[in-house]
C-alpha positions in Angstrom: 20.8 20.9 -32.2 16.8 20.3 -31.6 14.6 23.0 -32.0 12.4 23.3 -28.9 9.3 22.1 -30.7 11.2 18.8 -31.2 11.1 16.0 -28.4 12.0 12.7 -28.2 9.6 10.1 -26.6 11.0 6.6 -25.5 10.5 3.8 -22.7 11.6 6.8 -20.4 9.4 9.5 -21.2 6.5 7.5 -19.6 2.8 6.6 -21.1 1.6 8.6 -24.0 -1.7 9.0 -22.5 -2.2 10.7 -18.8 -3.9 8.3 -16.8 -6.8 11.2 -16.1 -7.8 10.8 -19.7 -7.9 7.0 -19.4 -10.9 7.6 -16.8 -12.5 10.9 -18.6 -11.6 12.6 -15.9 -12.9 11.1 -13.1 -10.6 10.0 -10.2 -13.7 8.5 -8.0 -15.8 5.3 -8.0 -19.7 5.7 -7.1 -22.0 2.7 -6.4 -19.3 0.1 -5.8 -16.8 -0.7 -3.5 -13.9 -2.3 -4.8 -10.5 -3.3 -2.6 -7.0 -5.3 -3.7 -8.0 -8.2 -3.2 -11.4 -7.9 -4.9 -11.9 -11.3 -7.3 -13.2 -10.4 -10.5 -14.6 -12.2 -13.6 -16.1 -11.9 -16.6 -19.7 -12.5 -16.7 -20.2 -13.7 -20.3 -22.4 -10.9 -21.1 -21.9 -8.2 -24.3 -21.3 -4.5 -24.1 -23.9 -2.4 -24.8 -23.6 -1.4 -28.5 -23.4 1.9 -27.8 -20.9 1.6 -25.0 -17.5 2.1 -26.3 -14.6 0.2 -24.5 -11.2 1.4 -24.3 -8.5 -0.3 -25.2 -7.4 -1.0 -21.4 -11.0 -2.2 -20.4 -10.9 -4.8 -23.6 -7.8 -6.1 -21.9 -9.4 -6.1 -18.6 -12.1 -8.6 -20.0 -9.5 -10.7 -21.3 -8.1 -10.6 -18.2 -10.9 -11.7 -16.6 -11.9 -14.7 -18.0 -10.0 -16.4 -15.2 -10.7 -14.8 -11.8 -8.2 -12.0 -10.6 -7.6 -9.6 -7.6 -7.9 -5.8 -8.4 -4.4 -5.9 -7.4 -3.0 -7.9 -10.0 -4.7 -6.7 -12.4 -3.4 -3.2 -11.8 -0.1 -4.8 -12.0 -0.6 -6.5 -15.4 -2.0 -3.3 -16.8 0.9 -1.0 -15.1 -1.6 1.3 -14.2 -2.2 3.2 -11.1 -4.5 1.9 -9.2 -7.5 4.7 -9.5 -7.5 4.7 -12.4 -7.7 0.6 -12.6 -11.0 0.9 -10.0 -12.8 3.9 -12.3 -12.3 1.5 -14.8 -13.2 -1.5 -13.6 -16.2 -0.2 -12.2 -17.4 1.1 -15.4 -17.3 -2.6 -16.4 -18.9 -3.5 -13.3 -21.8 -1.5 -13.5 -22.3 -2.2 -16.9 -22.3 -5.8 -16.2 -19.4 -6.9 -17.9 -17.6 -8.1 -14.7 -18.5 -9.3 -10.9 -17.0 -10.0 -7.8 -16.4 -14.0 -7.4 -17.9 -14.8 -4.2 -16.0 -17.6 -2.3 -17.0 -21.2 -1.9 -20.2 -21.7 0.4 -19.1 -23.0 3.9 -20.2 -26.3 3.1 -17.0 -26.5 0.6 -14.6 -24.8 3.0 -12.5 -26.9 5.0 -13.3 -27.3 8.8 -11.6 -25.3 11.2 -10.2 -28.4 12.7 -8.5 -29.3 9.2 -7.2 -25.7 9.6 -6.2 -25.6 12.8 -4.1 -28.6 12.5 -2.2 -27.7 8.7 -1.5 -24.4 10.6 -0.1 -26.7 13.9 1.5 -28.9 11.6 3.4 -25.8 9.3 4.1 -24.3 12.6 5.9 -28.0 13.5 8.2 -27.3 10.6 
């Protein structure tokens, strides 16, 4: 019989690490505002030597390297999403990632172009 000391931990029991010690703690972002559909990237920069990434931010970075939404990431990572924004914007303010910004409007598509895919899908 198992002594109540003894417990068995498997695919069912959960994470082994609460997601409030992922974060230190903290369950709120200051000085950035970060939605789902946030693009992030990497910006090529370091970490500060004495900055000392967890295991889920190093995978964030890897991440990264192509752009993606806050909301797949927190997908991929299978965490709960704030913990994915505390985080990410630890990355973010240290400079390790920023938001993509889209295309300038002279590399958008007109909104006649627009108007008449959307007619045209409509047609369908």
């Amino acid at each position: 019989m198992e002594s109540p000391r003894e417990r068995w931990i498997d695919a069912d029991a959960g994470p082994m690490v609460r997601p409030y010690a992922l974060t230190r703690g903290r369950t709120r972002v200051q000085g950035v505002r970060l939605d789902l559909v946030t693009m992030l990237v990497v910006t090529g920069r370091s970490p500060n030597e004495r900055a000392r990434l967890s295991q889920e931010q190093q995978r964030l970075l890897d991440l990264c390297r192509n752009p993606m939404t806050l909301a797949d990431l927190t997908s991929e990572l299978d965490l709960p999403l704030g913990v994915m924004r505390v985080l990410v914007a630890d990355l973010y303010q240290q400079g390790l990632v920023e938001e993509q910004r889209s295309a300038p409007l002279a590399e958008r598509p007109s909104p006649e172009i627009l108007k008449r895919v959307l007619d045209d899908l409509r047609a369908l």
